[in-house]
Structures are given as C-alpha cells and as structure tokens.
PQR file of N, CA, C, O and H, with PARSE charges and radii, in Angstrom:
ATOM      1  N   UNK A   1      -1.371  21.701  -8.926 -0.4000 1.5000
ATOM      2  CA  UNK A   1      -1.744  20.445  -8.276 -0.0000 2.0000
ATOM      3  C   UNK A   1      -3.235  20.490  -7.920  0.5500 1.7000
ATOM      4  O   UNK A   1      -3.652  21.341  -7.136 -0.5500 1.4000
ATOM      5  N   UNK A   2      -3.883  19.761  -8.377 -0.4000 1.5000
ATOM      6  CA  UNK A   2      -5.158  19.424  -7.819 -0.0000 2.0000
ATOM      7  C   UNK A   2      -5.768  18.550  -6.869  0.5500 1.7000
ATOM      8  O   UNK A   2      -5.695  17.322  -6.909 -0.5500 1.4000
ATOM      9  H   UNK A   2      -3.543  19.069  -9.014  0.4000 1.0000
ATOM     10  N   UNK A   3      -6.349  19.198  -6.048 -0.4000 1.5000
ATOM     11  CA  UNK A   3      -7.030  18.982  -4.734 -0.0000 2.0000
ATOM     12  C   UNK A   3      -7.833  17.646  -5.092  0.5500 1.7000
ATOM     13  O   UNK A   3      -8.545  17.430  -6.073 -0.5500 1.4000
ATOM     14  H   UNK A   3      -6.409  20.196  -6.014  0.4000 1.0000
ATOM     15  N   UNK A   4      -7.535  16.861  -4.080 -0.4000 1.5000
ATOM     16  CA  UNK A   4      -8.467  15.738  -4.090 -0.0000 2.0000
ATOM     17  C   UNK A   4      -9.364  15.779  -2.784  0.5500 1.7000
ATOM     18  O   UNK A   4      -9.156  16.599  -1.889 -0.5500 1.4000
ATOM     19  H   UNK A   4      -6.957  17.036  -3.284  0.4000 1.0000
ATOM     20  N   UNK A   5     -10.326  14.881  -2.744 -0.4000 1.5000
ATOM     21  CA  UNK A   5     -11.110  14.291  -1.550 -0.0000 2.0000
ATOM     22  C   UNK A   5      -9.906  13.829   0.068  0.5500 1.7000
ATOM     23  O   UNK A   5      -9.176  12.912  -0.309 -0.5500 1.4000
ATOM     24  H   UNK A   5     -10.494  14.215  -3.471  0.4000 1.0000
ATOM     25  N   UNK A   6      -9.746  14.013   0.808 -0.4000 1.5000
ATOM     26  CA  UNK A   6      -8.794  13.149   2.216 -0.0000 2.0000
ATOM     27  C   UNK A   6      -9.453  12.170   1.647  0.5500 1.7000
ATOM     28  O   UNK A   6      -8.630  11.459   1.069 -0.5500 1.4000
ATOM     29  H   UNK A   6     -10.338  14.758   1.114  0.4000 1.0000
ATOM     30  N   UNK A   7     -10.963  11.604   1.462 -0.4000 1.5000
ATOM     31  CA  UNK A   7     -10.929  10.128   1.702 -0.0000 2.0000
ATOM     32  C   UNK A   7     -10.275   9.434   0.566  0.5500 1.7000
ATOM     33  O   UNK A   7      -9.541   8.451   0.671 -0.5500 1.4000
ATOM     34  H   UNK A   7     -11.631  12.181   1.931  0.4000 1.0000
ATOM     35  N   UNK A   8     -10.659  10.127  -0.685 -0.4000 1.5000
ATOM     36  CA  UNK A   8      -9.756   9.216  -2.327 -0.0000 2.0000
ATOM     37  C   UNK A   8      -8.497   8.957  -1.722  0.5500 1.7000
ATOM     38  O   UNK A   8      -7.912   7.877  -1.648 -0.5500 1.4000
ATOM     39  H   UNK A   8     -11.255  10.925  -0.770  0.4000 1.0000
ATOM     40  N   UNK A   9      -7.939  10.728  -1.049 -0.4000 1.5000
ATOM     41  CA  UNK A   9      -6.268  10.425  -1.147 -0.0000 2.0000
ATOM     42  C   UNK A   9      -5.852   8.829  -0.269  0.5500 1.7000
ATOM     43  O   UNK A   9      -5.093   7.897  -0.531 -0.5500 1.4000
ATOM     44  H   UNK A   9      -8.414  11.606  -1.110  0.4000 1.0000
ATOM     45  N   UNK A  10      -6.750   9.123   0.804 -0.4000 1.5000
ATOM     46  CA  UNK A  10      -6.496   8.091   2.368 -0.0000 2.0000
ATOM     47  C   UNK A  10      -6.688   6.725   1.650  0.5500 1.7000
ATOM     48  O   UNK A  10      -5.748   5.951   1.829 -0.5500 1.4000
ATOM     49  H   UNK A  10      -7.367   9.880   1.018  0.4000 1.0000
ATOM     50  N   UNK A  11      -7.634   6.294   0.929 -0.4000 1.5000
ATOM     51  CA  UNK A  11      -7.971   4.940  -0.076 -0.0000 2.0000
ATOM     52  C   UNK A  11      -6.798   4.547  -1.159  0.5500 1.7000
ATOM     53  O   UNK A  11      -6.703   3.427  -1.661 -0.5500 1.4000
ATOM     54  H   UNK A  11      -8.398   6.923   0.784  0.4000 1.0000
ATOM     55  N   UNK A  12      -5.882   5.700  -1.448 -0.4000 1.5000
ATOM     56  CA  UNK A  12      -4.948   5.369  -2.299 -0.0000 2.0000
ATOM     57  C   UNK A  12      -4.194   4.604  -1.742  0.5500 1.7000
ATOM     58  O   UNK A  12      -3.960   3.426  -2.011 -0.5500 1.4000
ATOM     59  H   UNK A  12      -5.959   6.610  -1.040  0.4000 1.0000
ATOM     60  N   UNK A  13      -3.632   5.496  -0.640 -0.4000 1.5000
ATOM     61  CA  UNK A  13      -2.638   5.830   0.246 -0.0000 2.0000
ATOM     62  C   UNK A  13      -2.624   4.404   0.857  0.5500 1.7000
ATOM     63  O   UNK A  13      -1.535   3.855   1.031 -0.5500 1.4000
ATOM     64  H   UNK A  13      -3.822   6.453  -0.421  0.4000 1.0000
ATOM     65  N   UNK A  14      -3.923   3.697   1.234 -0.4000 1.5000
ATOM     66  CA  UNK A  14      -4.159   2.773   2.542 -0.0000 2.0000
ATOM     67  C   UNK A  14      -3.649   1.222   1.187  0.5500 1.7000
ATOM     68  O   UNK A  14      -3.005   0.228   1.523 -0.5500 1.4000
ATOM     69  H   UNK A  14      -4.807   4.143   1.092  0.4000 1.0000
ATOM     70  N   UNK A  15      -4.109   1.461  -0.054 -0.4000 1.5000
ATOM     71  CA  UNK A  15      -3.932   0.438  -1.049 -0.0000 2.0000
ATOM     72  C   UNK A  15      -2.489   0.470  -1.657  0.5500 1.7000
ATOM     73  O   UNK A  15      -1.892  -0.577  -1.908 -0.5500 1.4000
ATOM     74  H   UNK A  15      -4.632   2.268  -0.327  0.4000 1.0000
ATOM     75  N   UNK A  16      -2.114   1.329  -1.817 -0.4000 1.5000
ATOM     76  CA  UNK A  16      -0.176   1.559  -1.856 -0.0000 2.0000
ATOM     77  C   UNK A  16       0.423   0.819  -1.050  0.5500 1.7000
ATOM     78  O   UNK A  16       1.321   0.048  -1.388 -0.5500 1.4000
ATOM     79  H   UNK A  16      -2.600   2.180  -1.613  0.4000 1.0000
ATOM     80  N   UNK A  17      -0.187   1.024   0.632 -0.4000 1.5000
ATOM     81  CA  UNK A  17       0.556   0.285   1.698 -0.0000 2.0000
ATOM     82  C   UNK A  17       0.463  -1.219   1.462  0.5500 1.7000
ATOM     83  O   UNK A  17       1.292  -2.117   1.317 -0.5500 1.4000
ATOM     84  H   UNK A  17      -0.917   1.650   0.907  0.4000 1.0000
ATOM     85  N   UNK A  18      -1.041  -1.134   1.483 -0.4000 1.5000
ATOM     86  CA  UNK A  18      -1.280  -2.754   1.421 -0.0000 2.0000
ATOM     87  C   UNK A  18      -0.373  -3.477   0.587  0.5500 1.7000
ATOM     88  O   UNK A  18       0.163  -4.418   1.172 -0.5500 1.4000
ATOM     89  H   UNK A  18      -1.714  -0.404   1.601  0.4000 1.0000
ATOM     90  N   UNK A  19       0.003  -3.294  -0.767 -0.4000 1.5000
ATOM     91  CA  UNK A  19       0.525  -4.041  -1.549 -0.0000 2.0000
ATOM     92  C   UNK A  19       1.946  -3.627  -1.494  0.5500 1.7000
ATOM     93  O   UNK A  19       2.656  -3.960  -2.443 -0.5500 1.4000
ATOM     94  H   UNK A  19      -0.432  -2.529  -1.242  0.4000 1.0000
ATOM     95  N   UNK A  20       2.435  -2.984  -0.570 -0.4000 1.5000
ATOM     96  CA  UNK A  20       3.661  -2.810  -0.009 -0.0000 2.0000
ATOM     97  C   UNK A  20       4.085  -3.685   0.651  0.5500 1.7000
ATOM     98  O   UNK A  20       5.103  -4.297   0.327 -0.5500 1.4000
ATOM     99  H   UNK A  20       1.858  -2.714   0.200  0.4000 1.0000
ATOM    100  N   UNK A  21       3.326  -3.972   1.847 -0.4000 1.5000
ATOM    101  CA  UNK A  21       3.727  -4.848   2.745 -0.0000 2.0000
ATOM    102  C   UNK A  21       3.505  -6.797   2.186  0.5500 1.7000
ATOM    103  O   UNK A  21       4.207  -7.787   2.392 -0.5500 1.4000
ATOM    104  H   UNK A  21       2.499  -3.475   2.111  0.4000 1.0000
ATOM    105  N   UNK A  22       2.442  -6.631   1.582 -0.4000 1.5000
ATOM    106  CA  UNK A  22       2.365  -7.753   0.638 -0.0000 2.0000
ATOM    107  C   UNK A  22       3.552  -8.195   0.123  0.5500 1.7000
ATOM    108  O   UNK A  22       4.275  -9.101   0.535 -0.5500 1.4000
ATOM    109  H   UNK A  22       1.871  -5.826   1.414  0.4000 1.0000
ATOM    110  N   UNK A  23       3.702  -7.375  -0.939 -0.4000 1.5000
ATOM    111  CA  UNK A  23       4.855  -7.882  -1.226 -0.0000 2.0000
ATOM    112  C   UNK A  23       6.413  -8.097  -0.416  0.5500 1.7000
ATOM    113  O   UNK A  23       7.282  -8.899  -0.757 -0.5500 1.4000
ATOM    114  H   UNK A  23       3.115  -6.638  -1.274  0.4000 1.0000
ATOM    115  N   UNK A  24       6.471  -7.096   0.788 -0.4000 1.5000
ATOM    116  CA  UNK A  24       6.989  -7.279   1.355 -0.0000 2.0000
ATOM    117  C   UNK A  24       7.102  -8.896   1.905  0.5500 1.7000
ATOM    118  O   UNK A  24       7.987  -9.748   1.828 -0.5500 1.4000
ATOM    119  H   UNK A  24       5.765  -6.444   1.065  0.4000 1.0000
ATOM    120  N   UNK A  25       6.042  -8.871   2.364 -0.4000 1.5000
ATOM    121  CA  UNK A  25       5.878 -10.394   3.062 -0.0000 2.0000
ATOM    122  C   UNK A  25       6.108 -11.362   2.325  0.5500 1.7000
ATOM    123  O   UNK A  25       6.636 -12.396   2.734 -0.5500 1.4000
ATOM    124  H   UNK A  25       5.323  -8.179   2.426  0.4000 1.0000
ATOM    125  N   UNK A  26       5.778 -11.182   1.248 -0.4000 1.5000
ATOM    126  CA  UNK A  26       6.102 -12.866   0.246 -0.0000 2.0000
ATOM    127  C   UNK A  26       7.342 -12.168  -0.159  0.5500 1.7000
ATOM    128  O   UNK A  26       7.998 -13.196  -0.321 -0.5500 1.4000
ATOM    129  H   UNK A  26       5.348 -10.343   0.915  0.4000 1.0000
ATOM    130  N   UNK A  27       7.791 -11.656  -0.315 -0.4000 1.5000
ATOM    131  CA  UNK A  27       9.321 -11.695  -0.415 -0.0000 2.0000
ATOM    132  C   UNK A  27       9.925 -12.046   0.251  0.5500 1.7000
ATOM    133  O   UNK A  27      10.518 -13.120   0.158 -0.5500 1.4000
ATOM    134  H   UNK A  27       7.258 -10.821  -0.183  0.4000 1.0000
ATOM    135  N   UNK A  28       9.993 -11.259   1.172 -0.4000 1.5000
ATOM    136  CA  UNK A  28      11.182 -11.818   2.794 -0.0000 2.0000
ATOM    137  C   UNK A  28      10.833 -12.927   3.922  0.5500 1.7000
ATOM    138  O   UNK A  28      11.469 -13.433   4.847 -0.5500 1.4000
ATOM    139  H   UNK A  28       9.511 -10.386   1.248  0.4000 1.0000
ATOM    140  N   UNK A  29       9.530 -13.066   3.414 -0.4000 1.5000
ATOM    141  CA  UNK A  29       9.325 -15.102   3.741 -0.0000 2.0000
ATOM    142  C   UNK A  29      10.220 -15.933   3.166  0.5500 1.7000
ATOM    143  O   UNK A  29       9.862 -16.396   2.083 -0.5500 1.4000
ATOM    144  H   UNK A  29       9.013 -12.655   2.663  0.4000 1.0000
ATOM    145  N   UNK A  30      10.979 -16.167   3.457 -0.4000 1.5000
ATOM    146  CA  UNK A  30      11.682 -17.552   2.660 -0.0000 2.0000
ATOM    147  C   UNK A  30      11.576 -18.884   3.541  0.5500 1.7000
ATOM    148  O   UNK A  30      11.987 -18.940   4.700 -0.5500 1.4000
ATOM    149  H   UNK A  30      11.270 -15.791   4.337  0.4000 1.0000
ATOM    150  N   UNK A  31      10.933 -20.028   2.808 -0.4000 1.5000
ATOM    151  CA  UNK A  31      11.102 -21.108   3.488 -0.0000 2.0000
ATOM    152  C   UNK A  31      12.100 -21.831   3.619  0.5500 1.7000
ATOM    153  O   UNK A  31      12.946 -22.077   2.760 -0.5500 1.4000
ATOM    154  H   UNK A  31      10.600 -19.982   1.866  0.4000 1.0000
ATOM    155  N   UNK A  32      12.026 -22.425   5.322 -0.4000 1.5000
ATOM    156  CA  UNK A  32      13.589 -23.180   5.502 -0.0000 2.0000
ATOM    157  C   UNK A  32      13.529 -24.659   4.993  0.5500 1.7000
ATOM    158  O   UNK A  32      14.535 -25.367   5.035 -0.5500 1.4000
ATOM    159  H   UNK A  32      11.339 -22.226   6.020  0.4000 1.0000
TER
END
C-alpha cells in the first residue's frame, strides 16, 4: 500500500462525502 499525502487522502475523503450526502439529499427529498 502506498502512502499518500493526509491532505490528498483528507480531499478525497471530504469529496466522497460530499457527493454522498448529495445524493443523499436529492434522493430522500421527495416532493409532497
């Protein structure tokens, strides 16, 4: 396994979430 930078990993990591919860959100928004 090769060693990365904390900050690359933390920038992955922080953009994984983001489009996690994204999609989260327009998913489980449903309008009434």
């Amino acid at each position: 396994m090769r060693s990365r930078p904390c900050t690359e990993d933390h920038e992955l990591f922080r953009d994984t979430v983001r489009e996690l919860v994204d999609a989260f959100l327009i998913g489980g928004r449903h309008p009434s």
